[in-house]
Structures are given as structure tokens and as C-alpha cells.
VEXMARDO-639029 format. One record per residue (C-alpha): residue in three letters; x, y, z; residue number from 1. Coordinates in steps of 0.02 Angstrom, whole numbers, padded with zeros to 5 digits. Example, Ala and Ser with C-alpha at 12.3 -4.5 7.8 and 13.67 -1.06 7.14 Angstrom:
// VEXMARDO-639029
(pt ALA; (00615; -00225; 00390); 1),
(pt SER; (00684; -00053; 00357); 2),
//
This chain:
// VEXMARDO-639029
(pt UNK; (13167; -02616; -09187); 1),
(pt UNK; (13141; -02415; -09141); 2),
(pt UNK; (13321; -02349; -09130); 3),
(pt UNK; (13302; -02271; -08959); 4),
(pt UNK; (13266; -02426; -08848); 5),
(pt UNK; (13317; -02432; -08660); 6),
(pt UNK; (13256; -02583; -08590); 7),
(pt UNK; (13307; -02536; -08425); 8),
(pt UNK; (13153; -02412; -08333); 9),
(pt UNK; (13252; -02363; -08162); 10),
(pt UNK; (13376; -02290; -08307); 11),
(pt UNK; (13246; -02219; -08402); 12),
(pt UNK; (13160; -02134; -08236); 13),
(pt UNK; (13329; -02058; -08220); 14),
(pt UNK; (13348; -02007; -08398); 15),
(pt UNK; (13204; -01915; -08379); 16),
(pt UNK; (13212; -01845; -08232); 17),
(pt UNK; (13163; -01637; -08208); 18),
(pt UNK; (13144; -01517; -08099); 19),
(pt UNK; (12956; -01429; -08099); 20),
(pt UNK; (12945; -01262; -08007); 21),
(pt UNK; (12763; -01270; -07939); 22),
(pt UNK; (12723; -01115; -08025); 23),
(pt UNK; (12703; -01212; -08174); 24),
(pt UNK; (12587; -01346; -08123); 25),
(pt UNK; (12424; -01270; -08212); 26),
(pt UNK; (12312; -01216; -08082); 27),
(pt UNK; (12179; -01173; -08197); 28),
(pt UNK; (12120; -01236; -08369); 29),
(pt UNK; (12148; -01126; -08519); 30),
(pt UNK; (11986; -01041; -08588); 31),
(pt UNK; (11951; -01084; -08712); 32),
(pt UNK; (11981; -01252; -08686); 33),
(pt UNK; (12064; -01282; -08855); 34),
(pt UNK; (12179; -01108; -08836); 35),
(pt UNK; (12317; -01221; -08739); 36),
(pt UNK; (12506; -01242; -08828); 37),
(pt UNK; (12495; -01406; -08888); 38),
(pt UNK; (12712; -01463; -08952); 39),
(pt UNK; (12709; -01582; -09092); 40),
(pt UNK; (12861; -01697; -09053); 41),
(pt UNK; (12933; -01821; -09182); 42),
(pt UNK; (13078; -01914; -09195); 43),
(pt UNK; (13187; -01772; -09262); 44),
(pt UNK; (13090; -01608; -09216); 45),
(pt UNK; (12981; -01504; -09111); 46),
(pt UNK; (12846; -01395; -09170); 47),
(pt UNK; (12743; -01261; -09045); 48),
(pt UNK; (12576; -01246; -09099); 49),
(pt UNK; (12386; -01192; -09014); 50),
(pt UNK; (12260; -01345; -08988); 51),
(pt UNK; (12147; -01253; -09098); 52),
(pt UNK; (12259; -01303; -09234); 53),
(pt UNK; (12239; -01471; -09218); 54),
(pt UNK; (12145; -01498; -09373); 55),
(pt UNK; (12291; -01461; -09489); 56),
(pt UNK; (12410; -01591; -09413); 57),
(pt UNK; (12267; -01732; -09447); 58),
(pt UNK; (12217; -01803; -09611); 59),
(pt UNK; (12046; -01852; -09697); 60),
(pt UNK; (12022; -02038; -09647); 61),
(pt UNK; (12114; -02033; -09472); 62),
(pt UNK; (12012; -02099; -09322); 63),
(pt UNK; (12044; -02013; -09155); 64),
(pt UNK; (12006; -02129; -09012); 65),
(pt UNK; (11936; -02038; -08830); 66),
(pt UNK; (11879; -02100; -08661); 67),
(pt UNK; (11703; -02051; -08644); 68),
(pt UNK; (11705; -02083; -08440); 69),
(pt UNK; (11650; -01960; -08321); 70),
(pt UNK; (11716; -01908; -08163); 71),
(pt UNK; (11597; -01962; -08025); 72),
(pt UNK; (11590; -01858; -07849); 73),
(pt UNK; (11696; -01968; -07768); 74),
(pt UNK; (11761; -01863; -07615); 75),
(pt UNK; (11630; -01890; -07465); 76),
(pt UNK; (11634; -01833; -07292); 77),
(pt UNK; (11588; -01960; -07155); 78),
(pt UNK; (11559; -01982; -06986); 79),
(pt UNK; (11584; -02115; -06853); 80),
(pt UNK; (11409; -02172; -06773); 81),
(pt UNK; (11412; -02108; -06588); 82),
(pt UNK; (11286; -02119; -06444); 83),
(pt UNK; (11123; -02032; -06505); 84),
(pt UNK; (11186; -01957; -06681); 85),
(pt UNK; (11332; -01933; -06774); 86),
(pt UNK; (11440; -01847; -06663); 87),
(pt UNK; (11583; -01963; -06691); 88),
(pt UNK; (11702; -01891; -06769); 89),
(pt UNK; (11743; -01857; -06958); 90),
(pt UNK; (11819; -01959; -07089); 91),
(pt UNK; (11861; -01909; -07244); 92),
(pt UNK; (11817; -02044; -07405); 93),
(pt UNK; (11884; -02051; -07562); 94),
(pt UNK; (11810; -02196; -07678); 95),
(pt UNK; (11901; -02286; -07793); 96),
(pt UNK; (11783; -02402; -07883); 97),
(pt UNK; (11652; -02545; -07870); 98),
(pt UNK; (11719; -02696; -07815); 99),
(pt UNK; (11638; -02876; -07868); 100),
(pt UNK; (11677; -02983; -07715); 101),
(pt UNK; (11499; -03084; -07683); 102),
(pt UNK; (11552; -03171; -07535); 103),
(pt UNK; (11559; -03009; -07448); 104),
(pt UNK; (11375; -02949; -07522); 105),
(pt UNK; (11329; -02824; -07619); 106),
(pt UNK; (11368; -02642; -07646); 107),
(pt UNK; (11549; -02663; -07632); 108),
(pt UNK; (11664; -02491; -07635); 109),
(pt UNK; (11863; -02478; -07613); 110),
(pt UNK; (11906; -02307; -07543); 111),
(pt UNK; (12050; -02230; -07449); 112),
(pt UNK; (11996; -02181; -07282); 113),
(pt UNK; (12083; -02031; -07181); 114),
(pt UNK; (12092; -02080; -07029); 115),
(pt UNK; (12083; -02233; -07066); 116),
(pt UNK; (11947; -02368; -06985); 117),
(pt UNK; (11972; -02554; -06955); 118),
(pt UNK; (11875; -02703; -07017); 119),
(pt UNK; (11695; -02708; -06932); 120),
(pt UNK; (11704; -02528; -06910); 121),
(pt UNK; (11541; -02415; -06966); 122),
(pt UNK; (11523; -02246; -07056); 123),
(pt UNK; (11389; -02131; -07102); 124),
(pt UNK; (11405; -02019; -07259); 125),
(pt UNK; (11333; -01877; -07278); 126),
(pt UNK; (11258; -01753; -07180); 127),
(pt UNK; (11064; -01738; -07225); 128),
(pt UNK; (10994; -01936; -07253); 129),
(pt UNK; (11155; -02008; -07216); 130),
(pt UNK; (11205; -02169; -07298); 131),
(pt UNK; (11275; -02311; -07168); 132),
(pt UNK; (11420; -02423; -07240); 133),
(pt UNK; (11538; -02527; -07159); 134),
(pt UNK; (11710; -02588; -07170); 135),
(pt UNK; (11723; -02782; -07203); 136),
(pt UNK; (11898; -02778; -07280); 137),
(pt UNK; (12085; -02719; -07302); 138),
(pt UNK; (12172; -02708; -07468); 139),
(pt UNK; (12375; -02713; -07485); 140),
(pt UNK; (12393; -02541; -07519); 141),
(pt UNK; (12301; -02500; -07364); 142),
(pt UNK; (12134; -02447; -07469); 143),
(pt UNK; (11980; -02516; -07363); 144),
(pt UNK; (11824; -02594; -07451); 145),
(pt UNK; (11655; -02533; -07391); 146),
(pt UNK; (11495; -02615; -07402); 147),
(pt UNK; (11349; -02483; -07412); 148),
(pt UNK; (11159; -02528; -07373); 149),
(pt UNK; (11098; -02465; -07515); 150),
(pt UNK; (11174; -02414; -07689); 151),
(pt UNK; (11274; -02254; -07663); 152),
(pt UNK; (11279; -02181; -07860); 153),
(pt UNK; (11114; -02105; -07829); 154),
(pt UNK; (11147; -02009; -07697); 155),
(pt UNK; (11339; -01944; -07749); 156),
(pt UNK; (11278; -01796; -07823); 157),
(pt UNK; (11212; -01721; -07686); 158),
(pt UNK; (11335; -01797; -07538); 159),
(pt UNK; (11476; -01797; -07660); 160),
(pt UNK; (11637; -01672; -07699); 161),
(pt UNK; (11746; -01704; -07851); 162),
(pt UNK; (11902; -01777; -07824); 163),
(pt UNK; (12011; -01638; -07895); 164),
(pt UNK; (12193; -01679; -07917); 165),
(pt UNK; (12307; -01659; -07752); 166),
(pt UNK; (12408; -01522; -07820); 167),
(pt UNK; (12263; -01420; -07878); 168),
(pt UNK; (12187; -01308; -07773); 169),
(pt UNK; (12034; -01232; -07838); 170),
(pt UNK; (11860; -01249; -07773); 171),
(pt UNK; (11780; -01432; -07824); 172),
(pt UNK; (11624; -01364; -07826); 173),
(pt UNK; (11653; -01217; -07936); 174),
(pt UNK; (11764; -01320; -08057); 175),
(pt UNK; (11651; -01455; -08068); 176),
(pt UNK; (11635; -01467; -08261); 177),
(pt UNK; (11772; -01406; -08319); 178),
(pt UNK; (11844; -01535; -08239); 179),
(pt UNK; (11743; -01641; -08363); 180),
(pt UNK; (11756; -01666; -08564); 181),
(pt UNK; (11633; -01595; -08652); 182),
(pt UNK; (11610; -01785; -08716); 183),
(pt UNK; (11598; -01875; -08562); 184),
(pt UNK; (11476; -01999; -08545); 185),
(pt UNK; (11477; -02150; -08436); 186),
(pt UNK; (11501; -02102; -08249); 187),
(pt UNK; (11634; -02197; -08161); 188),
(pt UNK; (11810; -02111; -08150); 189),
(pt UNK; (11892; -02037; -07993); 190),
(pt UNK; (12002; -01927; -08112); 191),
(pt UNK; (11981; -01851; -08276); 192),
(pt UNK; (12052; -01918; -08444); 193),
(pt UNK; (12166; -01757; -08455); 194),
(pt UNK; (12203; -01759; -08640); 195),
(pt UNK; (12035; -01724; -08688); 196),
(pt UNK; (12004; -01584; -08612); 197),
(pt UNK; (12077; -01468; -08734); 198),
(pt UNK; (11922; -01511; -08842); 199),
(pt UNK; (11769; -01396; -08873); 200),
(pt UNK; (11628; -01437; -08963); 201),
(pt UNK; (11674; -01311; -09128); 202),
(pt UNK; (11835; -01408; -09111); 203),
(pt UNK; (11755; -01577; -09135); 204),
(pt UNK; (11644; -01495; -09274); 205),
(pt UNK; (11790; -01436; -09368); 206),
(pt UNK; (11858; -01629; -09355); 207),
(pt UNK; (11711; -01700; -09413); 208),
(pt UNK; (11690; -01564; -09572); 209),
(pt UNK; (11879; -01611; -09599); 210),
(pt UNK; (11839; -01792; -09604); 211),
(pt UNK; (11903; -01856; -09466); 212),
(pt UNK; (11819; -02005; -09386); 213),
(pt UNK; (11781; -02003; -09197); 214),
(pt UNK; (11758; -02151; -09066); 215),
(pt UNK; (11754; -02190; -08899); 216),
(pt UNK; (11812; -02314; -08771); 217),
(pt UNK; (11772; -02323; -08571); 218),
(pt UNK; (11918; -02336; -08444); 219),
(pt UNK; (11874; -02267; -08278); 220),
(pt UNK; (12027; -02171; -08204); 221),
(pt UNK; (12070; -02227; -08035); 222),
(pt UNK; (12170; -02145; -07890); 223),
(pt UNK; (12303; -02234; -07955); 224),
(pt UNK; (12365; -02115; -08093); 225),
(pt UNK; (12412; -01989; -07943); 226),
(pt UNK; (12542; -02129; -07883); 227),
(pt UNK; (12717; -02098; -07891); 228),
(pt UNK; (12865; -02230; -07903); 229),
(pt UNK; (12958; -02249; -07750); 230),
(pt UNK; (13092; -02356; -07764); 231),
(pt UNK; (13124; -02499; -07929); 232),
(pt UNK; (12996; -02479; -08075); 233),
(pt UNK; (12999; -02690; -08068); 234),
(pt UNK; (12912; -02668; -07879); 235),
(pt UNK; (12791; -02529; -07916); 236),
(pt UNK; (12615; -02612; -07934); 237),
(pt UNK; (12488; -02538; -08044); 238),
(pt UNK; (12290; -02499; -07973); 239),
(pt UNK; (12168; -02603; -08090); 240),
(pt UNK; (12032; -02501; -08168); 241),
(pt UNK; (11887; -02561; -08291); 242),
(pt UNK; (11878; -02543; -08452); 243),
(pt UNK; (11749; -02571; -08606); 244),
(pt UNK; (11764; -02579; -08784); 245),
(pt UNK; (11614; -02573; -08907); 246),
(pt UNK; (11569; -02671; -09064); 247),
(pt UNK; (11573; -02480; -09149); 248),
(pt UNK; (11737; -02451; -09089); 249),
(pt UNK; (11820; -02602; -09116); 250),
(pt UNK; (11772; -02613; -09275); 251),
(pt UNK; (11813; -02424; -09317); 252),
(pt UNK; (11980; -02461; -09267); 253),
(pt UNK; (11999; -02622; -09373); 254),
(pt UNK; (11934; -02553; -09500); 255),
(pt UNK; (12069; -02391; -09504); 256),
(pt UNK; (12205; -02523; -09474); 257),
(pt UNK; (12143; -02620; -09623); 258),
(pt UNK; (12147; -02457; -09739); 259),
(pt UNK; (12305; -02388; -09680); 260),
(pt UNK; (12226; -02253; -09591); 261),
(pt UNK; (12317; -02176; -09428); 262),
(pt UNK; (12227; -02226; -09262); 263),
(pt UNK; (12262; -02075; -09159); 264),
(pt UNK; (12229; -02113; -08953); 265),
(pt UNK; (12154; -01949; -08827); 266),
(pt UNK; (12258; -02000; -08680); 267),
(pt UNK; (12359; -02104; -08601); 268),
(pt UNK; (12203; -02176; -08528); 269),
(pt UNK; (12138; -02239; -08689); 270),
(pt UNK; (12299; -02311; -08735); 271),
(pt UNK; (12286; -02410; -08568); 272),
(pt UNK; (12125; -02463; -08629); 273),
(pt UNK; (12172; -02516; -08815); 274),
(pt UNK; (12324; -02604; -08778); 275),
(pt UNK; (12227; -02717; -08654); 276),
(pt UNK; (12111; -02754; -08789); 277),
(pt UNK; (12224; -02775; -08914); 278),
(pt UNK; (12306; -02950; -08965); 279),
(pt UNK; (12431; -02884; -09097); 280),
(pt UNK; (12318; -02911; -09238); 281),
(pt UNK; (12142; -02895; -09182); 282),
(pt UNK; (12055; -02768; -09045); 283),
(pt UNK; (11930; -02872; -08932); 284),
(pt UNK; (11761; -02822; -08884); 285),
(pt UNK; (11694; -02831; -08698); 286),
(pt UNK; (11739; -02750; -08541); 287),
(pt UNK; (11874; -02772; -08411); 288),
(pt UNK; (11993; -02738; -08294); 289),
(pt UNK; (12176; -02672; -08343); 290),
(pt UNK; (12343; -02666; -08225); 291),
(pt UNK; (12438; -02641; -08363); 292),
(pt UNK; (12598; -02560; -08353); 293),
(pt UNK; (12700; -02493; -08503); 294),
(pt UNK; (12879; -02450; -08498); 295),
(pt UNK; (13007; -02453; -08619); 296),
(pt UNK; (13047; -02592; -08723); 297),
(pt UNK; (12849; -02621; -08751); 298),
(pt UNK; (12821; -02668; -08927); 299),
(pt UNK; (12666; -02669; -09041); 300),
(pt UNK; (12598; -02503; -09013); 301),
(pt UNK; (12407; -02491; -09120); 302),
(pt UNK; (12388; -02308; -09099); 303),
(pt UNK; (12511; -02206; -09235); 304),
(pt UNK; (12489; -02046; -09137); 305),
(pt UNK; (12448; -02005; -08954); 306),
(pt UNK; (12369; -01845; -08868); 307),
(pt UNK; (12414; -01818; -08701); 308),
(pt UNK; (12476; -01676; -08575); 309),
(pt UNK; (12639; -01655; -08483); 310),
(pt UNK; (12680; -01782; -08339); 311),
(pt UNK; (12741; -01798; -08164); 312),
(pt UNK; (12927; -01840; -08166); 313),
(pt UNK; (12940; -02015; -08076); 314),
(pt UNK; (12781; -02081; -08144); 315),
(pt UNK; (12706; -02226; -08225); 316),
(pt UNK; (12643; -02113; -08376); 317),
(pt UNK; (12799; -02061; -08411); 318),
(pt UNK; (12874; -02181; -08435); 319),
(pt UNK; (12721; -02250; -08553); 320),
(pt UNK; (12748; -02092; -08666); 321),
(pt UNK; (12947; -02129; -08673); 322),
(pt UNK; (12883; -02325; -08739); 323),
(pt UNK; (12791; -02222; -08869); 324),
(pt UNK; (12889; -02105; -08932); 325),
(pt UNK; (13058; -02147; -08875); 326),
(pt UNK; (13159; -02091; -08716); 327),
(pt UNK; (13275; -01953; -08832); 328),
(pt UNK; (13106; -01886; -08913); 329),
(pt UNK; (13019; -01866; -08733); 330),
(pt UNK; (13175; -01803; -08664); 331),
(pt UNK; (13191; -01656; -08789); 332),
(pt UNK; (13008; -01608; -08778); 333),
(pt UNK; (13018; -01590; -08592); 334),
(pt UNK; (13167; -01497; -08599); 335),
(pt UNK; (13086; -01397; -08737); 336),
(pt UNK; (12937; -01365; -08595); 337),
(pt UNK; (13018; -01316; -08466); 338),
(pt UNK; (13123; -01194; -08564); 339),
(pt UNK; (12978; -01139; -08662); 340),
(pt UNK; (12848; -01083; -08517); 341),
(pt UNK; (12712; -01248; -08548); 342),
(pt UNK; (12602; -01285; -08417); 343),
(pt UNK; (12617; -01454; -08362); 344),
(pt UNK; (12476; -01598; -08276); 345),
(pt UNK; (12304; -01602; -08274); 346),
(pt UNK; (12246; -01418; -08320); 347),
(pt UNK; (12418; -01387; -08404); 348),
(pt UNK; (12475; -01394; -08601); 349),
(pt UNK; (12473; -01551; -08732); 350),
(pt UNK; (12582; -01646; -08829); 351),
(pt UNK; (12565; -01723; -09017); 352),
(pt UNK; (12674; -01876; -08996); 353),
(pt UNK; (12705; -01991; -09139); 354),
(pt UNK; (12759; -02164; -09111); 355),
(pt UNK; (12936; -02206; -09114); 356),
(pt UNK; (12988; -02364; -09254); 357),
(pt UNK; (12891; -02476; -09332); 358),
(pt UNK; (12842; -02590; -09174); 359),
(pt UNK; (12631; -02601; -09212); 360),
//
């Protein structure tokens, strides 16, 4: 059993807790991307390092593990139908994801609506060849689902904004792919996989003449991540959001585990993923959808090593990083950030966290 195990999370929320001066919530991304601090924390020290020098903390044989998703345009003006155009008023939607209900039809969306609309009610999105949808339902966290007349993805690009963080404040339009990885792939996320974008592609190069082994798994990032906990950890209720493992991947990863070869995860996001997959012994193909939630006092880790930037205080992720790596560990490295000048969420700095005990 790791040595540093609090079982309770409301204590280990409060452990943790900090004090961020907004200064220090990265506004913009460093540039280069891989010219961030990245802090190595283990279970007895801290190193400061550059992402750049990521290759010497990684070995010949070790497989790093990334979320290929891409972040979709999902914020989309609207307008309520009125007499003789769409003078009706404006609603702001953001998507969420594709929802597979079939008694309700086809072309299924959650999305947070602001103002909100009731059931029955009808929007228009978009201004030039506006797209009609319409609300046929209510979900528990208030999110509505809206059934379009025609497949939206087509059309998001050019009705579309990306969904930039709330505390960011740059132009979406302007920061539209460096809000991206430079591997992302498969559209679908309302937020990016954060960890990874600290890679370049001379980065990835240098991996792969070092001999590291790359591969990929899909989660989509919902609006979920942004969610704080208010009140007990035990009554805080995860968003689902789909993820995929391939035959490549899954067997890339058995394969390292097999060998003795570190599994390093990009992200919390593609921990998410791999620990849904994961039975304790063998990582299952197929897709899905995840609500998991780790805290401390989670146990059979697969990844030895995870990538990831600094957190919100009061949030789900960390308290996954403080199962990983134990609550003293994550303690001392944020300490060690805010004292140290890191940047912290989305565009901010990384850490190198290695997994506390022997619990995978």
C-alpha cells in the first residue's frame, strides 16, 4: 500500500487547498510550445526543468500515451424564431456532445443554453443559412438536449467559436489552433487535452529518434472538466464523455506492460480514458462512455508516469493527481509553484508526476 494514503477526499480538498492570484492563471501559451517549466515531482524531490527537456527524463522502450481529440467549435450564437425572421432574441449555445437517445430522433445535442429555453421551445443558429433545432428535453444539471434538422458538424466551422476556457480571455478566433495539439485528430472535444500542448513536432521527432514509442487514445473533453466541487466530494457527480481505444493501442500498452516498460499517460484525460478500459490486468478495446471519478485511495494505477499541467484548487483533477502521486507529493509541488512563479491551467506550466507505491 503507497505510504501516503488519505482515504478521506473532503480532507484531501482541504489538504490541498491554495490560494491562486489571477495573475498567474496563464493567459497565453508559451511559444514555443515546448519552452514551458515543466517540475518533475517524485516521492522525495522536486526538480525544475524546460519541456524541451523532456527527452532526457524518458528512456528507450517507454510508451507515452496522448489523446488525439480535437476541439470542435462548440460555442454558437442563436436566435429565437420571431414573426417574419429572426428577430427574437439571442441565445447563447454551448454543446456538450452527441447524445444517443432514439426515441427522441436523430441528431441529438446536449448544450447549456444562456438564457435558458424550455422543452418545445425552437432556435435558429447561425446567422447566414441558419440551422433550426429544438428543445425536446431537460437534463439534471440543467443542460438541455437539442434536436437539429440536419447534422450540425458540417456546418460548425463556419457558425462555430471555440469554447475557450472561462478564465481565459483571448480572442477564440485568433487562438483557434493553438488551442489545439499539434496531434489532434478526431473532432469531438469541447476543451483541449491540456497536457499535450507543450508538444511540437521537433519535440515528438526527438522522442521518436530517442526511441520512445508513441500512441493514442480518444476521450472527448466535456464542459465538465471546468466544474468545481461545491460541497462533499461523495455528492459531486461527474459529466460522462466518450471514449475509444484501438487494437494498436491496446496492444502497445500490453505489450510495454509485458516487457517492463513504463507506460507514461499525456493528461489527465487519457488517464480517464485508460483506467476505464483497464480491468487490472488487461486494457479493453472499443469505445465508450466514462464518469469515472478518481480520488484518493484508488488503487491499480497502469500508467507509471503522468504529464499534466497545474489544477484548479477544489477540483476533480486534483484530486486525481493526489491518487497518483500521493497527497504530500502534490502538496509540495504546488507549494513549490506558487513560490516558484509557474503558470498554472490550461495555457500554464507542466508537471512530471510519478506514481506513488506499488498499487498497478
Amino acid at each position: 500500500m503507497p505510504p501516503d494514503v488519505h482515504p478521506d477526499p473532503d480532507a484531501v480538498l482541504e489538504a490541498l487547498h491554495f490560494e491562486l492570484p489571477p495573475s498567474r492563471i496563464a493567459q497565453t501559451g508559451a511559444e514555443p510550445r515546448d519552452s514551458s517549466r515543466l517540475m518533475v515531482v517524485g516521492a522525495e524531490k522536486i526538480e525544475h526543468r524546460i519541456f524541451h527537456e523532456l527527452p532526457t527524463l524518458l528512456r528507450p522502450g517507454d510508451l507515452l500515451v496522448f489523446n488525439e481529440s480535437r476541439v470542435i467549435p462548440a460555442r454558437v450564437m442563436a436566435h429565437k424564431p420571431a414573426q417574419g425572421g429572426l428577430g427574437g432574441g439571442k441565445v447563447e449555445v454551448m454543446l456538450l456532445r452527441r447524445e444517443e437517445r432514439p426515441e427522441l430522433g436523430v441528431n441529438l445535442w446536449s448544450a447549456y443554453l444562456k438564457p435558458a429555453r424550455r422543452a418545445g421551445n425552437e432556435l435558429w443558429l447561425g446567422e447566414d443559412m441558419p440551422l433550426r433545432a429544438e428543445v425536446v428535453g431537460v437534463l439534471p444539471d440543467g443542460a438541455r438536449l437539442l434536436r437539429f434538422a440536419e447534422d450540425i458538424r458540417p456546418h460548425l466551422e463556419r457558425i462555430g467559436t471555440l469554447p475557450l476556457p472561462p478564465y481565459i480571455s483571448a480572442d477564440p478566433a485568433a487562438f483557434a489552433e493553438r488551442y489545439q495539439t499539434v496531434y489532434a485528430h478526431t473532432p469531438g472535444s469541447v476543451a483541449a487535452p491540456t497536457a499535450g500542448l507543450h508538444f511540437t513536432p521537433e519535440l515528438l521527432a526527438r522522442l521518436d529518434a530517442h526511441g520512445v514509442e508513441r500512441c493514442s487514445i480518444t476521450l472527448h473533453v466535456g464542459a465538465g472538466t471546468f466544474k468545481p466541487i461545491v460541497g462533499r466530494v461523495a455528492d459531486h457527480t461527474m459529466h460522462a464523455e466518450s471514449y475509444d481505444v484501438s487494437e494498436e493501442t491496446a496492444a502497445a500498452v500490453m505489450r510495454a506492460k509485458k516487457e517492463g516498460r513504463r507506460v507514461i499517460a499525456v493528461g489527465t484525460t487519457t488517464v480517464r480514458a485508460l483506467q476505464s478500459a483497464w480491468d487490472g490486468k488487461t486494457l479493453h478495446v472499443g469505445g465508450c462512455d466514462t464518469s469515472i471519478f478518481i480520488t484518493p485511495g484508488y488503487a491499480r494505477f497502469l500508467p507509471d508516469v503522468l504529464i499534466t499541467n497545474l489544477h484548479l484548487p477544489g477540483s476533480t483533477l486534483l484530486l486525481l493527481v493526489a491518487a497518483f502521486a500521493g497527497v504530500k507529493p502534490i502538496r509540495a509541488a504546488y507549494d513549490a509553484a506558487l513560490e516558484q512563479g509557474y503558470r498554472f491551467y490550461s495555457l500554464g506550466d507542466a508537471m512530471w508526476l510519478e506514481r506513488a507505491g506499488e498499487n498497478g
